[in-house]
N, C-alpha and C positions, 0 to 999 in steps of 0.2 A: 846753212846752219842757223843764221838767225832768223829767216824765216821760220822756221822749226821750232828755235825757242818762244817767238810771238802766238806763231802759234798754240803754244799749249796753251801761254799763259792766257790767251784769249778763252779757251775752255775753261780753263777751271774760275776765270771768272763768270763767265755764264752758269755753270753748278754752283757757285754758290748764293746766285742771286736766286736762283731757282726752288734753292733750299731754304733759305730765307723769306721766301714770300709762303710757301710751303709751311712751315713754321707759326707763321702769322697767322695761317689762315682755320687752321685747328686751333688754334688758342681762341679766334675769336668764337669759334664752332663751341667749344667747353664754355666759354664766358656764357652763351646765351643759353645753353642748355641749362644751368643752372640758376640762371634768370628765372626761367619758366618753371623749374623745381618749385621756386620758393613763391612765383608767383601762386601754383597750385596749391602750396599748402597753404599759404596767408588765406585762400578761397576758400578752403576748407574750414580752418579753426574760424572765418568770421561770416560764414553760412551756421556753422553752430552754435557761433552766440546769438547772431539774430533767431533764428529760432527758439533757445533759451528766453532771451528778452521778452519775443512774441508769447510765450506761454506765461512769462511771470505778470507782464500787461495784463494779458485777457482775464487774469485771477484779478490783480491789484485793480485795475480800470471799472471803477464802478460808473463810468458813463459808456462802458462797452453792453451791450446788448446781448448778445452772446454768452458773455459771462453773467446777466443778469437772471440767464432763462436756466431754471432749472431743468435738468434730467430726470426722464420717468422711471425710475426701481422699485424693485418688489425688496421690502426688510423682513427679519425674521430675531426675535429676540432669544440672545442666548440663556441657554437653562441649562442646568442640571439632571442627568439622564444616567441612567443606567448602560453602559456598555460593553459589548462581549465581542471578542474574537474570534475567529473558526479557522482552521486548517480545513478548507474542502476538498476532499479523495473521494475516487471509488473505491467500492467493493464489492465484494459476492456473499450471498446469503450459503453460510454450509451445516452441516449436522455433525454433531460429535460421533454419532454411532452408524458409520458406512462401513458394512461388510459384504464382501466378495468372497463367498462359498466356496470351498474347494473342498478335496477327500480328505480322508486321516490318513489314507495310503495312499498309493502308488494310482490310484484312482482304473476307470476300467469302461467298458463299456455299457451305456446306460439302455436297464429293460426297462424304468417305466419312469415318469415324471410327472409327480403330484403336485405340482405347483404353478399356478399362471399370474405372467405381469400381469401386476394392479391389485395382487391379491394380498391380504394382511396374513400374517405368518407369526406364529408365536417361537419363544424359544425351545428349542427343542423337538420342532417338529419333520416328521420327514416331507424330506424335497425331492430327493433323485432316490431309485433303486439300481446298482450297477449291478453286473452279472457278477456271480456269486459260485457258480456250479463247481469249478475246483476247489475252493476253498472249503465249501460242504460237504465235500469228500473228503476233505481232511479231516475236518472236526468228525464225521461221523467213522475212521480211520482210526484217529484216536480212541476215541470212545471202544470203540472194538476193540482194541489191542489194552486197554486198560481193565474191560473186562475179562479177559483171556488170563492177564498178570494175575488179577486175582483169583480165578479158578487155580490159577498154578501155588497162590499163596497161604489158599486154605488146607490144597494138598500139605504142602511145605509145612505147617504151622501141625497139622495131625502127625506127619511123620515126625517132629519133633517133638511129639507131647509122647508117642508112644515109645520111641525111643529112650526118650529121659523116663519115663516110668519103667521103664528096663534094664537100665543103666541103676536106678535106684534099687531094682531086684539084684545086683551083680551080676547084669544078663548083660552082654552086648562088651563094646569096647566103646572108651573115651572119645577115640577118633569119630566114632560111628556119630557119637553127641554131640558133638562139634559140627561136624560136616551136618548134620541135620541143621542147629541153629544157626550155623551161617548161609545156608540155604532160603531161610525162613528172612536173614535180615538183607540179602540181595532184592528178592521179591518184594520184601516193602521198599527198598530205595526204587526200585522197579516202579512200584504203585505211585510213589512221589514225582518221577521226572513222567510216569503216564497225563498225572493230574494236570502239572506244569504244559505237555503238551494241549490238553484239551483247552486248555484256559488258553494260551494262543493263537489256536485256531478259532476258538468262539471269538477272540478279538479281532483277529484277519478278517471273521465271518461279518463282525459289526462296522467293518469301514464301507462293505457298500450298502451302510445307508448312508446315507448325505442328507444330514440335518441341519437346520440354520441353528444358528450360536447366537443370536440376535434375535429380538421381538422387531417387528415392523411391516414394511412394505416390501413386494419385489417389484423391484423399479426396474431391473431385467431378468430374462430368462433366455439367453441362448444356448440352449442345448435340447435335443432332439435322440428319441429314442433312435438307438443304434449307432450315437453317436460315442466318440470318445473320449470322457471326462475327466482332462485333470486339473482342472482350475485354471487353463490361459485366459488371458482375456478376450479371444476371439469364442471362447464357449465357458460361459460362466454363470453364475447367479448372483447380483447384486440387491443386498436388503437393506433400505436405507428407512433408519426409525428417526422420524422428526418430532420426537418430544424434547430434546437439547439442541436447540438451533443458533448458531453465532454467527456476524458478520466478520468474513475475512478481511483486510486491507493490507496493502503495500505503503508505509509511511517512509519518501524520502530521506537518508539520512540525517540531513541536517535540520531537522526536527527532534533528533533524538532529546535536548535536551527541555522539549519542550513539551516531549507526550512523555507517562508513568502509569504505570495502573491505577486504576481507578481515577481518570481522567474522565471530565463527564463526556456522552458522547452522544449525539441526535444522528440517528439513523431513519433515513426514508427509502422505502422500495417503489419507486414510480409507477411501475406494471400493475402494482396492487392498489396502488393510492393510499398507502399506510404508512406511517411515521410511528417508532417508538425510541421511547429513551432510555440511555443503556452507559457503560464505564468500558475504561479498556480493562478487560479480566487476563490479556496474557501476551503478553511482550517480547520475541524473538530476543535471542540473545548474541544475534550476530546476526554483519551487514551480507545482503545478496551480494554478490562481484557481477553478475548481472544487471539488476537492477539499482544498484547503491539506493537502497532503502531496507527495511524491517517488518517484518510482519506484527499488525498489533490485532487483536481479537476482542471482540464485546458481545457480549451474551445478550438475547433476544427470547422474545416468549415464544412459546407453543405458538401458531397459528394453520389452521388448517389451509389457508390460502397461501402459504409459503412452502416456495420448492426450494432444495436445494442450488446452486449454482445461479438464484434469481439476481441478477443487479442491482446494487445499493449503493444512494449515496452517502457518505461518511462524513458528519461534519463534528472535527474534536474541536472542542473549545478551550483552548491554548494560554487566553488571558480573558478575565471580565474584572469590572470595577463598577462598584455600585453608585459612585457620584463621580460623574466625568462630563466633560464641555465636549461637542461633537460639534462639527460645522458639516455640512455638503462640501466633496472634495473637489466639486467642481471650482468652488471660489477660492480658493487656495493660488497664489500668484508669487512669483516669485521675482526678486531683482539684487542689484548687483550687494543692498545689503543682508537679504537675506529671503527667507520667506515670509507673506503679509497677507491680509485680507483688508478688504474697505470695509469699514464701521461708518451709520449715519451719526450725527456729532450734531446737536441744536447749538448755533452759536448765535444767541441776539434773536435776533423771529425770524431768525434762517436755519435750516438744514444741511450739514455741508457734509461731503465723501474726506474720510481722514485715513490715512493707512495706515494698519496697526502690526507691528512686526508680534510672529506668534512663534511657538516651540510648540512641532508636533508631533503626534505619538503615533499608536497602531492605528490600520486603515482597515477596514473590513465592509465592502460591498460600496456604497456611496456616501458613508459618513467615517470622518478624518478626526481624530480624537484630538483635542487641544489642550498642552503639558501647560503652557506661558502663555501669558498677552493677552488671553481677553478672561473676562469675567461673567457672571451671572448679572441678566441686565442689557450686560452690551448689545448695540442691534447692529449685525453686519446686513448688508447689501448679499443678495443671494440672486436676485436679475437683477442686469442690466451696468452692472461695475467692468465690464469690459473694456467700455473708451471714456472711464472716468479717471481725472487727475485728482492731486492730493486737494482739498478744500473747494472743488467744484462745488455748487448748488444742486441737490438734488432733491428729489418731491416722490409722493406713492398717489400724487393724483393727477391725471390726464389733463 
């Protein structure tokens, strides 16, 4: 038994020596880890200052070399300019007066076709002859049965005059004068719904012609004697008159508050090599759910060189100002105070790079319009300001 109990106590002294050195030896593991934490950052924060130091030396050290030698820059002094904006879109070149030919009726099958693409076409003229043969027969049906009414009406009209001149002898009976002029007033209602037929069979008879309703061009003709004509658009005639011609465009919504009619608008057709200038004249009044944009419109002149449907580009002018400061937006730089450009700055019979914090406005192609910061006068650095610091030397001669 007392071996037993020595022996335990002999183990649990071994575990907690075990645990103990255990203990130690993670602690000293953390202790040095953190060592080396702080070693790296104290590397860090005094690699940045020596660097700082090194750039404030090589300005301040006028027995450095390096900082004696000027840099070679191209300057450009700031002025005063006129400046515009554009929204640039496409468009399509279209015509206000596109028609697509169809019958006044039921349409039919065509006997003849006076008209070929390319050919100019006034209004009112015939295009298609459809077949007509029943309808002809009706008008000339009518006609016939209208003259028939009236042989029956002049009867009618004599037995009632002789009648009543017998009646006025005390010949005959009342009834008999009656029945005579209600005879007489049937036959003219007769002659009246005669008339009414003829006049609508001459109208049945006038729909196959197929006239254009439009002056212009036919820019198609498909359809073909014997074929069947009722205005689809697999067989139609299309007449497109290009004396009012407009450029169409799709304008992104969020422009809306920025285009209105009569917005000026420079319109070019590349195909043509023509530019003209032009307003928006008509303003959709609701967004596509398709396209989230609006349709805007500008009228264009006459030109015989334009076709419908030609390609145009569309540039609306959005904002201009007629005294503005513009920089190239290539020199435009930005840091942690804000945005800058280098200006050349004579200090003493030197030239030095200074950075000038600026406020900027609309951008349009490769000049940056400037709200702050520089003036008329100022000469910024436009090459070569890349790997220049604030008060370097800088020079325009090789």
């Amino acid at each position: 038994m007392k071996l037993l109990i020595k022996a335990s106590l002999l183990s649990a002294m071994v575990l907690f020596m075990v645990s103990c050195g255990g203990n130690n030896k993670n602690a000293e593991l953390d202790k040095k880890k953190e060592a080396l934490e702080k070693l790296k950052k104290d590397q860090a924060e005094n690699t940045a200052e020596i660097k700082k130091l090194e750039q404030e030396l090589a300005i301040l050290d006028t027995t450095n070399k390096k900082a004696d030698k000027a840099k070679l820059v191209i300057l450009d002094t700031v002025k005063v300019e006129s400046f515009t904006h554009y929204i640039d879109l496409q468009g399509k070149v279209d015509a206000d007066n596109i028609s697509y030919i169809s019958p006044r009726g039921a349409g039919g099958q065509v006997r003849a076709v006076y008209v070929k693409e390319g050919e100019f076409v006034r209004k009112g003229q015939l295009l298609l002859k459809l077949d007509d043969a029943i309808i002809r027969q009706n008008v000339v049906a009518a006609r016939q049965g209208l003259a028939g009414v009236r042989n029956q009406l002049e009867l009618a009209k004599s037995v009632y005059q002789r009648t009543k001149n017998l009646w006025e002898q005390r010949i005959g009976t009342e009834m008999q004068l009656l029945q005579a002029k209600t005879n007489v007033d049937v036959l003219e209602n007769q002659i009246k719904t005669q008339q009414e037929n003829i006049r609508v069979a001459e109208a049945q008879l006038a729909t196959t012609n197929v006239i254009s309703n439009v002056s212009g061009v036919a820019d198609e003709v498909n359809i073909h004697v014997g074929e069947m004509f009722t205005g689809a658009p697999t067989a139609s005639i299309k007449i497109v008159n290009t004396t009012n011609l407009k450029v169409v465009t799709d304008v992104p919504e969020n422009y809306l508050s920025r285009v209105a009619k009569g917005t000026p608008v420079l319109i070019s057709v590349p195909d043509i090599n023509k530019t003209y200038k032009s307003t928006i004249s008509i303003i959709s009044q609701s967004i596509s759910t398709t396209s989230r944009g609006f349709i805007a419109e500008a009228k264009i002149p006459q030109d015989k060189s334009l076709k419908p449907n030609l390609t145009a580009n569309v540039r609306i002018q959005d904002y201009t100002t007629p005294n503005a400061i513009t920089i190239p937006v290539n020199t435009l730089q930005t840091d942690e105070q804000g945005k800058f450009v280098l200006v050349a700055v004579k200090e003493g019979n030197t030239v030095v790079a200074r950075k000038r914090q600026i406020q900027v406005g609309e951008l349009y192609g490769d000049r940056l319009e400037v709200k702050g910061g520089l003036q008329t006068g100022d000469v910024i650095i436009t090459e070569g300001f890349q790997s220049l610091y604030d008060g370097q030397l800088v020079t325009t001669v090789a």
